[in-house]
C-alpha positions as CSV (number, residue, x, y, z in Angstrom):
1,X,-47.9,66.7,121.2
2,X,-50.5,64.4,119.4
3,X,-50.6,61.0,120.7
4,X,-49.6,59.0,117.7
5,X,-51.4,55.3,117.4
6,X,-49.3,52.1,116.1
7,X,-50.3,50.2,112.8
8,X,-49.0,47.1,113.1
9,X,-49.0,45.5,109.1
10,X,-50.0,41.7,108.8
11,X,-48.6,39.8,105.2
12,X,-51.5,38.2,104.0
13,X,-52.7,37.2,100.6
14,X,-54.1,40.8,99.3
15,X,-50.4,41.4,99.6
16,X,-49.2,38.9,97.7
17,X,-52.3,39.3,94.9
18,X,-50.6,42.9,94.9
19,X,-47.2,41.8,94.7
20,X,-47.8,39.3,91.8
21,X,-49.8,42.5,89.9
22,X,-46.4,45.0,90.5
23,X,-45.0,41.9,89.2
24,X,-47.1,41.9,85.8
25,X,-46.8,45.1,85.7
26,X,-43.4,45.6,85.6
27,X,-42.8,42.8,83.1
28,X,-44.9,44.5,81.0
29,X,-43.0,47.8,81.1
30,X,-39.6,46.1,80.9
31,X,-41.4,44.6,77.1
32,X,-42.2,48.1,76.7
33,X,-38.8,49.4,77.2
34,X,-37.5,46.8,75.1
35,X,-39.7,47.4,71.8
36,X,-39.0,51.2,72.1
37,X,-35.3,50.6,72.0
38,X,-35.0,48.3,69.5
39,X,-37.2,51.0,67.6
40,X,-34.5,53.5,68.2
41,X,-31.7,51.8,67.4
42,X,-33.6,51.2,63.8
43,X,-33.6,54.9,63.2
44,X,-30.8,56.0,61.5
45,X,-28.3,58.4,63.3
46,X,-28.6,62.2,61.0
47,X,-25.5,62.5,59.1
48,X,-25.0,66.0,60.6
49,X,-26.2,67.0,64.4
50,X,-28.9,69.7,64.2
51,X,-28.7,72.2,66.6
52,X,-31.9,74.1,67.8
53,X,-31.7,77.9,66.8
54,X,-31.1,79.9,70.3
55,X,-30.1,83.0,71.6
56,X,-27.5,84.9,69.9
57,X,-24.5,84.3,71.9
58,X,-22.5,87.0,73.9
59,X,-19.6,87.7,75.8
60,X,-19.3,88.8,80.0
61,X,-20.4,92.2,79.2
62,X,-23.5,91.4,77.6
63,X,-22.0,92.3,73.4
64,X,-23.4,90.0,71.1
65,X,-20.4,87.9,69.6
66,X,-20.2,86.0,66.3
67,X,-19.2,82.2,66.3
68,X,-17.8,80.0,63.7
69,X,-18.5,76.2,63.4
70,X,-15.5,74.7,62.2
């Protein structure tokens, strides 16, 4: 087995100058966030779901079956 060698981690002020960036940074995201959900609570809702067009669906054997939307 290797020998492994300790890092011993000092706080200093590079790791607060990163710590008030992550800081920035995050605020900025959480204005992001906020923008794009007031944008999609503007749109309006469809007044019918669309469903995307898929596979024909089938039964445990593998027979294509027909379904109804009621």
């Amino acid at each position: 087995m290797s020998k492994k060698d300790k890092v011993s981690l000092v706080r200093s002020e590079d790791f607060e100058a990163v710590d008030q960036e992550l800081a920035e940074a995050m605020a900025l995201l959480d204005s992001v966030n906020d923008r794009v959900n007031s944008l999609l609570q503007a749109v309006p809702e469809p007044d019918m779901p669309v469903a995307a067009p898929g596979p024909p669906a089938s039964n445990a054997s593998g027979e294509e079956v027909s379904v109804s939307e009621d």
